[in-house]
Structure formats: C-alpha cells, structure tokens
C-alpha positions, 0 to 999 in steps of 0.5 A, a space after each residue: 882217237 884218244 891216243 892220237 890226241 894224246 900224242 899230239 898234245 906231247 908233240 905239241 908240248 915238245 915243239 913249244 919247248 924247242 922253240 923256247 930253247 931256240 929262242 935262249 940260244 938265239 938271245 944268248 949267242 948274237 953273230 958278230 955282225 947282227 945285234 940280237 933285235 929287242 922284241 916285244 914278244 913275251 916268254 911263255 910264262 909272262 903270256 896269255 895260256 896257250 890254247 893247247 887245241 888250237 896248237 895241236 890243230 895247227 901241229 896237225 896241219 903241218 905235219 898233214 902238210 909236210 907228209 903231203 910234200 913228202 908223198 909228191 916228191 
C-alpha cells in the first residue's frame, strides 16, 4: 500500500512538473493569430503549498477513470 503511495506522490509530482513546463511553452510561444492571455493564476512557487494528498487523490481518480474508459471500449 506504502508503494502505492509513493508512486502516486512521484506521479503526482510528475504531472505538476509537465503542467509548469506546459504552461512556459505556452507563455513563451504565443501563435500569430492569439495574444498570450494575461492571467491571474500564480506560479507554484508564488502560491499557497499544494495539498499533495489531495493531488494524488485526484491523480487517482483520473487514472481510475481513464482505465475504466479503457476497459469499456
């Protein structure tokens, strides 16, 4: 069970650190035809920690979803 945990905290982790980089990309390389939106959302480090068990619980639920989605096609 501590296993799981544990890989679910790195998943976690993981997923936050592509949506950083996502979002770098995204601010760095605005298309011609869109303005980069200015948005009020602060970076990781500007916001509030991060409840990491409430993150893996949702990391969880996505993963439980996508394999049900899955499993029904």
């Amino acid at each position: 069970m501590e296993q799981n945990q544990q890989q679910r905290g790195a998943a976690a982790k993981e997923f936050l650190q592509s949506l950083n980089e996502l979002e770098d990309i995204l601010q760095e390389s605005p298309t011609e035809e869109e303005e980069t939106p200015k948005t009020d959302i602060p970076k990781t480090s500007d916001a509030e920690p991060i409840d990491l068990e409430a993150l893996e619980d949702a990391v969880a639920d996505i993963e439980q979803y996508l394999e049900n989605k899955k499993n029904k096609s």
